[in-house]
Backbone as ProteinMPNN parsed JSONL, in Angstrom:
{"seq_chain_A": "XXXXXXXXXXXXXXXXXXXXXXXXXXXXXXXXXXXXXXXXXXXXXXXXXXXXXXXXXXXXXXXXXXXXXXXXXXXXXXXXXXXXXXXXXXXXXXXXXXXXXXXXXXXXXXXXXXXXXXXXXXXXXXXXXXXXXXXXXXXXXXXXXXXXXXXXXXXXXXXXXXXXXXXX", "coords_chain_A": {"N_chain_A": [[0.818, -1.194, 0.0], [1.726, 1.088, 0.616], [3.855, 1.633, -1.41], [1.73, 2.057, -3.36], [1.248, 4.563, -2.584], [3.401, 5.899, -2.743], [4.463, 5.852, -5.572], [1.82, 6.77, -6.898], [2.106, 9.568, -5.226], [4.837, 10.692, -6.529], [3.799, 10.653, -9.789], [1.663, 11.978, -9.591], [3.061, 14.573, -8.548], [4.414, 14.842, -10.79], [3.293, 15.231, -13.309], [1.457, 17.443, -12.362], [3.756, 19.388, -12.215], [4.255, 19.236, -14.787], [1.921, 20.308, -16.355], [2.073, 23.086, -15.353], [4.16, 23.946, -16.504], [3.388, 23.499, -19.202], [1.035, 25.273, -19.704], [2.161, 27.684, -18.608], [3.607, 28.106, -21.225], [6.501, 27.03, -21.194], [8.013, 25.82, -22.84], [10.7, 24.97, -23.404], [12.007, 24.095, -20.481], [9.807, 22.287, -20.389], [10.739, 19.925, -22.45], [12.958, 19.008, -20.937], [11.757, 17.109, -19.417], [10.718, 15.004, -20.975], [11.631, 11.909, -22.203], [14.597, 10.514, -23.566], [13.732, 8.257, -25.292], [11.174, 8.253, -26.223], [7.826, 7.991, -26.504], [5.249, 9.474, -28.166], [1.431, 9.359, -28.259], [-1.013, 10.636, -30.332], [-4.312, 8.694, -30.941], [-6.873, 8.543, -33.858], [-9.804, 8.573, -32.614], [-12.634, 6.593, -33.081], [-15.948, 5.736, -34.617], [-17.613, 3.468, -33.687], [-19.256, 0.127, -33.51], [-20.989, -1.233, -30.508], [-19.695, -3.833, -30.038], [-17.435, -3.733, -30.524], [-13.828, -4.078, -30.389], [-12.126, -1.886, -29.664], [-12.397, 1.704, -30.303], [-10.649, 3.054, -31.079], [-8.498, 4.421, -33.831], [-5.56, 2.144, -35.184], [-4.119, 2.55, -37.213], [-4.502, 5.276, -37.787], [-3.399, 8.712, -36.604], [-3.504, 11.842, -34.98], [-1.524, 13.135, -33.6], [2.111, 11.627, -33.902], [4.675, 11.017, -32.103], [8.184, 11.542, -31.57], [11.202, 12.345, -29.057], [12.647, 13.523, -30.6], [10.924, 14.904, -32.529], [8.986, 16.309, -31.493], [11.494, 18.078, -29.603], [11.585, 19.87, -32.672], [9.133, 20.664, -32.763], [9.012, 22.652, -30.535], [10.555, 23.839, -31.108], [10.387, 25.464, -33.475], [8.025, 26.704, -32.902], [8.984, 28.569, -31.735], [9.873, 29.986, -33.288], [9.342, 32.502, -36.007], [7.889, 31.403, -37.154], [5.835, 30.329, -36.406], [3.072, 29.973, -37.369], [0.387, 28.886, -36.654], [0.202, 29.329, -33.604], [0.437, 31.71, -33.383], [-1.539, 34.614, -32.393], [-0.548, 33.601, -29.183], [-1.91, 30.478, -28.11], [-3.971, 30.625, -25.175], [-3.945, 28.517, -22.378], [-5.36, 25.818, -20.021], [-4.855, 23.311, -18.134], [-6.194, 20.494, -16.228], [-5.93, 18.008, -14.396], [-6.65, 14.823, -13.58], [-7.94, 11.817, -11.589], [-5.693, 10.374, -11.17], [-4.136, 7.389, -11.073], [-1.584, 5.235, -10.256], [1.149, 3.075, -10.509], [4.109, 0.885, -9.481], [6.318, -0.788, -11.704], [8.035, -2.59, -11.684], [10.232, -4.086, -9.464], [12.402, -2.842, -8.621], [11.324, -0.386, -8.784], [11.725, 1.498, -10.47], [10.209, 2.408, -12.325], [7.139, 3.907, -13.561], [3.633, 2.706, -13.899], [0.759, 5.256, -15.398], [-2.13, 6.24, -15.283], [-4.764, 8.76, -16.253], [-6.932, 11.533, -16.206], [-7.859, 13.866, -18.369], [-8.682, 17.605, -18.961], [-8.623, 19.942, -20.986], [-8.561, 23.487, -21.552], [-8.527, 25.647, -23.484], [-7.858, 28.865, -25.453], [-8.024, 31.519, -27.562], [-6.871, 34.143, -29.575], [-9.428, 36.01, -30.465], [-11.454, 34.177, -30.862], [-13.865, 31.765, -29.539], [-13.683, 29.575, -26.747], [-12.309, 26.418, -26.399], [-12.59, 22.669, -25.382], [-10.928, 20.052, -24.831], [-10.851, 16.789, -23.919], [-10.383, 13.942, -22.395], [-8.415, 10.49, -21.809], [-4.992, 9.646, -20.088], [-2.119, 7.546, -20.832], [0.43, 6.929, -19.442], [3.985, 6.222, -19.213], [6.144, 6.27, -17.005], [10.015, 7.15, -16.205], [12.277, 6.688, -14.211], [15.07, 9.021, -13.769], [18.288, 10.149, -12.981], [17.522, 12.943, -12.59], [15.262, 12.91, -11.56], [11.953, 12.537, -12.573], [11.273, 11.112, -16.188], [9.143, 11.367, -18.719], [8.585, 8.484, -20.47], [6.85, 7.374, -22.223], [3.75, 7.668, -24.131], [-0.135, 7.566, -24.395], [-2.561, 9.26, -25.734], [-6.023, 9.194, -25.294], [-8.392, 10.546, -26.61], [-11.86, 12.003, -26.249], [-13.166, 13.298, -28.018], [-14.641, 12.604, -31.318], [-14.366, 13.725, -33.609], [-12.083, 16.637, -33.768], [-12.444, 19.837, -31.684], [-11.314, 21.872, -32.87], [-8.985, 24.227, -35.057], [-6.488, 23.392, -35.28], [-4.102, 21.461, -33.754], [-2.047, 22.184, -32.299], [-0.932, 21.935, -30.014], [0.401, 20.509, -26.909], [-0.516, 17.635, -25.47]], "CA_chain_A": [[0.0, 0.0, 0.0], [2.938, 2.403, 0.883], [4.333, 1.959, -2.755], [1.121, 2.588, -4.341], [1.119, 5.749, -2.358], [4.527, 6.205, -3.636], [3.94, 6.004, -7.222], [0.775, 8.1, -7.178], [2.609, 11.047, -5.645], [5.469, 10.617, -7.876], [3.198, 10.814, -11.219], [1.247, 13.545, -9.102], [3.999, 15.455, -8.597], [5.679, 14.991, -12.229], [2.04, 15.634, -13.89], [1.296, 18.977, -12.272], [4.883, 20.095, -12.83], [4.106, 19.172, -16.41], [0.621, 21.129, -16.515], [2.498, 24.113, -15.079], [5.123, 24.638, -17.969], [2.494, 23.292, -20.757], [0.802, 26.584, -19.207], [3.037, 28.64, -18.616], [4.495, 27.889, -22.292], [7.786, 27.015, -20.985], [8.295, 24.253, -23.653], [12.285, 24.281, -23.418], [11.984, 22.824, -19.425], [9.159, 20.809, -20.394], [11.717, 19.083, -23.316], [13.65, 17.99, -20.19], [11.026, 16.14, -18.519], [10.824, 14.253, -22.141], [12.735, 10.802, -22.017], [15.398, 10.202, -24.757], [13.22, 7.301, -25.974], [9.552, 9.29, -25.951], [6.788, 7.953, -27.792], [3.847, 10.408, -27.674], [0.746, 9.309, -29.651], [-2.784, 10.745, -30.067], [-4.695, 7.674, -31.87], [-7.697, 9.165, -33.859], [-11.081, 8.014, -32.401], [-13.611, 6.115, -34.084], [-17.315, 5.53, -34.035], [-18.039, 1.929, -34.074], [-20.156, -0.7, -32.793], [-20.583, -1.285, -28.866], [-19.139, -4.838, -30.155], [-15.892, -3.302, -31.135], [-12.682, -4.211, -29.343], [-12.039, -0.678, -29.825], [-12.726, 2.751, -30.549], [-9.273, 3.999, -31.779], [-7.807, 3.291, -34.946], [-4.367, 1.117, -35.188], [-3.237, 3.397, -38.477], [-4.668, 6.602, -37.958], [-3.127, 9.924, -35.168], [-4.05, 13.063, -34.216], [-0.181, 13.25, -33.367], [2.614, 10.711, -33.395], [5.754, 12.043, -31.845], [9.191, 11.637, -30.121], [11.854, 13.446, -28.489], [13.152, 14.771, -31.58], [10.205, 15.612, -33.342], [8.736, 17.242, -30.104], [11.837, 19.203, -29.932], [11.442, 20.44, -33.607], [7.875, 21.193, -32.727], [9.284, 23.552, -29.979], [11.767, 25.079, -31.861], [9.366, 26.072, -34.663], [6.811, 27.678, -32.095], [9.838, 29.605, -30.887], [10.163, 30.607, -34.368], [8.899, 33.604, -36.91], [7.02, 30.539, -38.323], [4.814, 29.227, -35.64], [1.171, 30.918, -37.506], [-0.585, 28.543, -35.734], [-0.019, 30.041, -32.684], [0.276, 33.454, -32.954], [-1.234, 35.158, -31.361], [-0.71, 32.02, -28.675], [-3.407, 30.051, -27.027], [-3.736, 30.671, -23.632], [-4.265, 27.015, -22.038], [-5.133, 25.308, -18.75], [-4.694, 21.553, -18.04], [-7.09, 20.217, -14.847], [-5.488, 16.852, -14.539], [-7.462, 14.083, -12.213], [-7.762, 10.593, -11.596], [-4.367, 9.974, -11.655], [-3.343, 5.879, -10.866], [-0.191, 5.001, -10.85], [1.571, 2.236, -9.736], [5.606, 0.531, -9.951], [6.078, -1.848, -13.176], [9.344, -3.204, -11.551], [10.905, -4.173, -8.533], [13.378, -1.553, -8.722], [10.671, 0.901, -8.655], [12.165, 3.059, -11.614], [9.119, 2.656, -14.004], [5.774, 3.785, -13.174], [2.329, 2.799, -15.294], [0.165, 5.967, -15.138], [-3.26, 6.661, -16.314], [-5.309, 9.869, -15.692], [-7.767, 12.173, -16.99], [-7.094, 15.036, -18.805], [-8.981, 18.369, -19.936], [-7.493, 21.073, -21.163], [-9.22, 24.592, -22.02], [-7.874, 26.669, -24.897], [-8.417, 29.995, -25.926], [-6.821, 31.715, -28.345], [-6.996, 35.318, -30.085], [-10.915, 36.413, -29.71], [-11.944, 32.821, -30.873], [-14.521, 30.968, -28.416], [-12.496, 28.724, -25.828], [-12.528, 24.847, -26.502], [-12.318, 21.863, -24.612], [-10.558, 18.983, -25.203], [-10.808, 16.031, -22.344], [-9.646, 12.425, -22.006], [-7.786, 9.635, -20.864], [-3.735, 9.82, -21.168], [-1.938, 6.555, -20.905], [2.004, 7.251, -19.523], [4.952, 5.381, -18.499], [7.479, 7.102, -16.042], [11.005, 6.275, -15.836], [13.455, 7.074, -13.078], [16.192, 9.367, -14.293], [19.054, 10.894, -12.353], [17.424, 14.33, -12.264], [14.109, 12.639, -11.194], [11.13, 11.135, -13.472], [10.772, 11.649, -17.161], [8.119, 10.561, -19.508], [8.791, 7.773, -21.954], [5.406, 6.943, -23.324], [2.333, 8.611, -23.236], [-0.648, 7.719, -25.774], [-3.642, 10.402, -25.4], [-7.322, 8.69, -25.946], [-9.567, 12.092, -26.684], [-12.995, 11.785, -26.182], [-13.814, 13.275, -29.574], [-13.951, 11.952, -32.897], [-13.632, 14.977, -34.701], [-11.748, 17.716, -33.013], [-13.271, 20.826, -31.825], [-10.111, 22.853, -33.189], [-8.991, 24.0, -36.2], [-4.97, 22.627, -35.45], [-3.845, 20.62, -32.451], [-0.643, 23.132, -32.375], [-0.603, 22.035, -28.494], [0.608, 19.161, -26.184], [-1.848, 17.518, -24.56]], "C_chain_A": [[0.865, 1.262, 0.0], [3.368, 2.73, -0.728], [3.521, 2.455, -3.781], [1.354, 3.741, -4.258], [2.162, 6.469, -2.863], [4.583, 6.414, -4.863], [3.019, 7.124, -7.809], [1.248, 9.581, -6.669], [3.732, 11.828, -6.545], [4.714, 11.265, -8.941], [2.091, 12.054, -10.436], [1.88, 14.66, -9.268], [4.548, 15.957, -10.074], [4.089, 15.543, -12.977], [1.942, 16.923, -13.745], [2.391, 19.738, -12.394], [4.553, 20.396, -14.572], [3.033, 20.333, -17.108], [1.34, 22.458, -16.257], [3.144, 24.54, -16.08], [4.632, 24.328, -18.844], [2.238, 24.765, -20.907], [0.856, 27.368, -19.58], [3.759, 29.007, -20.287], [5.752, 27.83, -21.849], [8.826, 25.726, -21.58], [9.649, 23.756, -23.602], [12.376, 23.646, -22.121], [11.575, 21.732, -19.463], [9.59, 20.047, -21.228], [12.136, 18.569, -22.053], [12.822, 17.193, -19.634], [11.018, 14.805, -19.837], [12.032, 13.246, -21.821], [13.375, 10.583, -23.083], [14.899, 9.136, -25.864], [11.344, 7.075, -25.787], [8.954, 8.404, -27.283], [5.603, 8.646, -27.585], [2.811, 10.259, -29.079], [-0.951, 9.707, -29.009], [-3.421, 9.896, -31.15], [-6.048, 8.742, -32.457], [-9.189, 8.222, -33.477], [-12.226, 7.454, -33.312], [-14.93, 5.843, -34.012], [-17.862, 4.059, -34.72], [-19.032, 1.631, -33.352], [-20.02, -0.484, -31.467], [-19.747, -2.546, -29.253], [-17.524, -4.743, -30.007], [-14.751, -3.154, -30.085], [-12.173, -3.039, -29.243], [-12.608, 0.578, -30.526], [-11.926, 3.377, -31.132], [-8.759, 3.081, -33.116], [-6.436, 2.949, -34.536], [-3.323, 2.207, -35.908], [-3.631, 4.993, -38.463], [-4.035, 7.69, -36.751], [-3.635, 10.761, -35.763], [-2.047, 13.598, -34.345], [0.63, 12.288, -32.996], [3.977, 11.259, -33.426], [6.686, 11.254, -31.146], [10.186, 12.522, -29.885], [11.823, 14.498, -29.218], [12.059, 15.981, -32.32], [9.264, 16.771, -32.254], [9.745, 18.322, -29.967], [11.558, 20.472, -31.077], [10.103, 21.334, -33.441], [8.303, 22.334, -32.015], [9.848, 24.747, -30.485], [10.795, 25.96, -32.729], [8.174, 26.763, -33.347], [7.331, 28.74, -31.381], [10.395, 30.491, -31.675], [9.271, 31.931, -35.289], [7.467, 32.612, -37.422], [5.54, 29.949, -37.712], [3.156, 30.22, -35.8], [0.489, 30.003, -36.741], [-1.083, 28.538, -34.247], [0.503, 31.322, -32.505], [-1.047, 34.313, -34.167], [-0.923, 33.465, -30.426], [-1.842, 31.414, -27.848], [-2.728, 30.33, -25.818], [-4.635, 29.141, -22.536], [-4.338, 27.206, -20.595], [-5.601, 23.779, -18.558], [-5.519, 21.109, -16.455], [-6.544, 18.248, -15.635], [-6.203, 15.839, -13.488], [-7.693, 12.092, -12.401], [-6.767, 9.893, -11.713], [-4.179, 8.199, -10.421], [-2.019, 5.722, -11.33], [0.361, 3.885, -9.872], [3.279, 1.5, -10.31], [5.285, -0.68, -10.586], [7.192, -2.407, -12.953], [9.797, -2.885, -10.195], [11.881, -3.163, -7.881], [12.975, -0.287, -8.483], [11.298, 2.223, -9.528], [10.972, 2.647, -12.707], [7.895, 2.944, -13.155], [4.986, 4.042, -14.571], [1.561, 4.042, -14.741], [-1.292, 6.503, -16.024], [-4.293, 7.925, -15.325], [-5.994, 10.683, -16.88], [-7.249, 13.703, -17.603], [-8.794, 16.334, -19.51], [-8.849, 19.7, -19.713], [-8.46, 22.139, -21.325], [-8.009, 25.306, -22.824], [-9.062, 27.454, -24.958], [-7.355, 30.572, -26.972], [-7.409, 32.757, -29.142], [-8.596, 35.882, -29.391], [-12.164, 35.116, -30.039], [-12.755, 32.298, -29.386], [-13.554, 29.421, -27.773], [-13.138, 26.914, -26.627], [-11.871, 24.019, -26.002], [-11.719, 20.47, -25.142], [-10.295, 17.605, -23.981], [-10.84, 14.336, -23.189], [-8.882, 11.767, -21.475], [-6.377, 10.053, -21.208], [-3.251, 8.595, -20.091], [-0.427, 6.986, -20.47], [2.439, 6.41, -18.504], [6.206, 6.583, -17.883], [8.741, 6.879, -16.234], [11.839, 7.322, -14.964], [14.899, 7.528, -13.533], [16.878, 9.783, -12.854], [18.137, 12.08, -11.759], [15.9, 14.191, -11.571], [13.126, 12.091, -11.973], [11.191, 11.957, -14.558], [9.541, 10.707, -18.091], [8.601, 9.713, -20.655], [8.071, 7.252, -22.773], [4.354, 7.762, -22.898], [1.336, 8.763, -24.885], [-2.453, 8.562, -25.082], [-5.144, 9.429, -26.12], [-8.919, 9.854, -25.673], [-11.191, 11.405, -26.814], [-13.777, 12.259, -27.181], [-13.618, 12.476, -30.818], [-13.871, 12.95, -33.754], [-13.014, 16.364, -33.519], [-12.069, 19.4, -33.251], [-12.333, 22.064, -32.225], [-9.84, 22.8, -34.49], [-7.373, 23.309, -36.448], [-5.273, 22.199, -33.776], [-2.009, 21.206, -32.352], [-0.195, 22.763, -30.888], [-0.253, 20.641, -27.755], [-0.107, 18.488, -25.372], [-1.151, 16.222, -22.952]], "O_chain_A": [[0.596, 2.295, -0.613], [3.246, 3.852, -1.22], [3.931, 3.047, -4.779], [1.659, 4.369, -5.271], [1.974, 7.565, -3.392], [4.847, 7.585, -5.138], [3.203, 7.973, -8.681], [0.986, 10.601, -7.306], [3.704, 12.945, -7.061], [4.925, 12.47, -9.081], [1.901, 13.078, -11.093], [1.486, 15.609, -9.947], [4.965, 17.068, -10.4], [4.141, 16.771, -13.044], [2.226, 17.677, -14.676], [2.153, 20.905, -12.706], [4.612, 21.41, -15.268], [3.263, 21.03, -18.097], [1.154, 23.165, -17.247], [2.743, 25.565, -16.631], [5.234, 24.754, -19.83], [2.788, 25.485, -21.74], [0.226, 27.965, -20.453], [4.355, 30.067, -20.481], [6.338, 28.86, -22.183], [9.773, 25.067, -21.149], [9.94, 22.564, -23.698], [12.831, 22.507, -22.235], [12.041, 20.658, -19.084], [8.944, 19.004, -21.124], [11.658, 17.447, -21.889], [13.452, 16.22, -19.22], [11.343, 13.672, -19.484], [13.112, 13.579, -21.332], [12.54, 10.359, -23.959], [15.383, 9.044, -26.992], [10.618, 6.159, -25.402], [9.348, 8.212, -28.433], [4.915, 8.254, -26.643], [2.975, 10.642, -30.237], [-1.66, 9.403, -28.049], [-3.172, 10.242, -32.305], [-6.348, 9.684, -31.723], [-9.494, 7.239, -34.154], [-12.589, 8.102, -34.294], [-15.137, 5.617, -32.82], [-18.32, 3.748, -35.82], [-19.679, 2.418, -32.662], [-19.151, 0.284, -31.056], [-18.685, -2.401, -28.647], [-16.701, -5.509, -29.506], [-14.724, -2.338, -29.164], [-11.388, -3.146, -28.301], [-13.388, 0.327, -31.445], [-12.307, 4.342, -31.795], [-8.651, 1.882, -33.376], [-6.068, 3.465, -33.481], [-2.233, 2.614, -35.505], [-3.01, 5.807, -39.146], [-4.37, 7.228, -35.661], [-4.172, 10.667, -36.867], [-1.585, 14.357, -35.197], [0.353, 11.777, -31.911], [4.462, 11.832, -34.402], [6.346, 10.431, -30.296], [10.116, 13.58, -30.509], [11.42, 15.65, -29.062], [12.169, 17.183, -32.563], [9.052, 17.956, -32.513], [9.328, 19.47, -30.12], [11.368, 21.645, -30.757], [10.0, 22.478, -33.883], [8.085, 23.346, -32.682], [9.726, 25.968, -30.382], [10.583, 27.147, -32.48], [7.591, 27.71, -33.875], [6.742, 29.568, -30.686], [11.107, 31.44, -31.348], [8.194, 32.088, -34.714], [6.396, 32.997, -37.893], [4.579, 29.395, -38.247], [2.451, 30.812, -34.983], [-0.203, 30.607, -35.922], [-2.111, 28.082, -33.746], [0.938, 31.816, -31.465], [-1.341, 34.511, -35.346], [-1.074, 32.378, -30.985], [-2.523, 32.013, -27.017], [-1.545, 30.318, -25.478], [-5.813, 29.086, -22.183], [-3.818, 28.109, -19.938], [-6.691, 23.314, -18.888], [-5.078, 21.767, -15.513], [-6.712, 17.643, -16.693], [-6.248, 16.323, -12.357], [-7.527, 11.424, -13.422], [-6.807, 8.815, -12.308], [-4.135, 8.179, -9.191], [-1.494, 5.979, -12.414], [0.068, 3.817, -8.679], [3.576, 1.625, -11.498], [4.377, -1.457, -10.291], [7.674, -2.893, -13.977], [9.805, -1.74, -9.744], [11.953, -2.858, -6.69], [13.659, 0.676, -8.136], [11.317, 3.434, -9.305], [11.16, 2.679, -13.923], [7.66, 2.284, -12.143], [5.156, 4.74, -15.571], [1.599, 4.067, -13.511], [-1.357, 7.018, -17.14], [-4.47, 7.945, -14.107], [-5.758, 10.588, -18.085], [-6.335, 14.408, -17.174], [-9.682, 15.951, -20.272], [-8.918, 20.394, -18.699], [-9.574, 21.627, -21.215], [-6.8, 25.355, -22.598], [-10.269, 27.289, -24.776], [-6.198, 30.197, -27.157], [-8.54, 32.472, -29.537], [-8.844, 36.095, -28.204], [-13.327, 35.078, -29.639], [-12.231, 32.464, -28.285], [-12.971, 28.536, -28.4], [-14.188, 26.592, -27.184], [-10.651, 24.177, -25.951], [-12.365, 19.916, -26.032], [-9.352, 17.744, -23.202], [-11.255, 13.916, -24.269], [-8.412, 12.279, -20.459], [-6.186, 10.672, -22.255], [-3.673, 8.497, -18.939], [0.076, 7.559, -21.437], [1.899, 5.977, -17.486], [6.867, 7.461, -18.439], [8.656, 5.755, -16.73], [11.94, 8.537, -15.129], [15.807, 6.709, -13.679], [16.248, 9.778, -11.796], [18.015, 12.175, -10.538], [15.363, 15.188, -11.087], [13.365, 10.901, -12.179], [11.19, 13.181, -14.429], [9.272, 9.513, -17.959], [8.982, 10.231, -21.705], [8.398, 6.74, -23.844], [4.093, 8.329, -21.838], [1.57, 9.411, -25.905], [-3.149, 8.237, -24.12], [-5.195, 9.087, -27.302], [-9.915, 9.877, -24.949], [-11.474, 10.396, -27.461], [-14.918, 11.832, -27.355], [-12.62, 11.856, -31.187], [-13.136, 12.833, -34.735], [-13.683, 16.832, -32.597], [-12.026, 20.063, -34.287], [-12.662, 23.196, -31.871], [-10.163, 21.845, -35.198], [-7.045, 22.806, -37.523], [-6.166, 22.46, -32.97], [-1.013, 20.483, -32.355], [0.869, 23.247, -30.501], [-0.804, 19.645, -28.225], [-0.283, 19.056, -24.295], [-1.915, 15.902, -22.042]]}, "name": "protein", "num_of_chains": 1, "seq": "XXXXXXXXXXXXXXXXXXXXXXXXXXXXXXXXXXXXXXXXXXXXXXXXXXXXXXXXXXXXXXXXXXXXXXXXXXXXXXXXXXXXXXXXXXXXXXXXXXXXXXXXXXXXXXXXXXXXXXXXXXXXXXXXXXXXXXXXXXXXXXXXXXXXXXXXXXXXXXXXXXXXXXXX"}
């Protein structure tokens, strides 16, 4: 019981750090929380049967990303080039339900699943919501935890935005 409690404030802790510099836009810290071997995927949702072993497609994202291309994304929003956010949204992340628990003896991995929804706004545009599950694996660095997986399952099937310029 102690270790769950361990785990969950861990991925507590590293979560709302995370929400803070999404935020804040402070995308070059939040690169360090990023693990050298990042997979970040938003699957796109689907509207099937109740039968259906799923809801997400296999072949289709929203966004499929890692370190590098996450950096690049940064860089370019730090650039002349980034029209899709400027002016920039002004975001806030309400993070909840967070589970988490150790995937190894060693206690350097934690599984983490938690709810997510975000608010965006952006120029004089009407705000929009985006909310769902997010799926992440922890790992135990030196400097403390970084993220090495993390696949986003949005509760829309079409998104209420006209880009997804943002990290969810």
């Amino acid at each position: 019981m102690l270790l769950q409690w361990e785990a969950r404030q861990h991925a507590m802790d590293f979560l709302h750090r995370e929400a803070d510099l999404l935020d804040g836009r402070r995308l070059p810290q939040w690169l360090e929380l990023l693990h050298a071997d990042l997979d970040y995927r938003i699957p796109v949702r689907t509207t099937r049967e109740r039968s259906a072993a799923t809801t997400f497609s296999a072949a289709a994202f929203h966004m499929i990303e890692d370190r590098s291309t996450c950096q690049a994304r940064v860089d370019r929003l730090a650039s002349e080039f980034a029209w899709a956010e400027d002016p920039p949204s002004r975001t806030r992340r309400f993070v909840s339900n967070i589970q988490a628990v150790y995937t190894d003896e060693d206690r350097e991995t934690i599984d983490v699943r938690s709810n997510l929804l975000v608010f965006r706004a952006r120029s004089e545009d009407a705000a929009i919501h985006l909310s769902g599950e997010r799926q992440d694996v922890l790992s135990r660095v030196l400097e403390g935890w970084q993220l090495r997986s993390r696949t986003v399952l949005l509760d829309h099937t079409a998104l209420p935005t006209l880009n997804l310029a943002i990290f969810l």
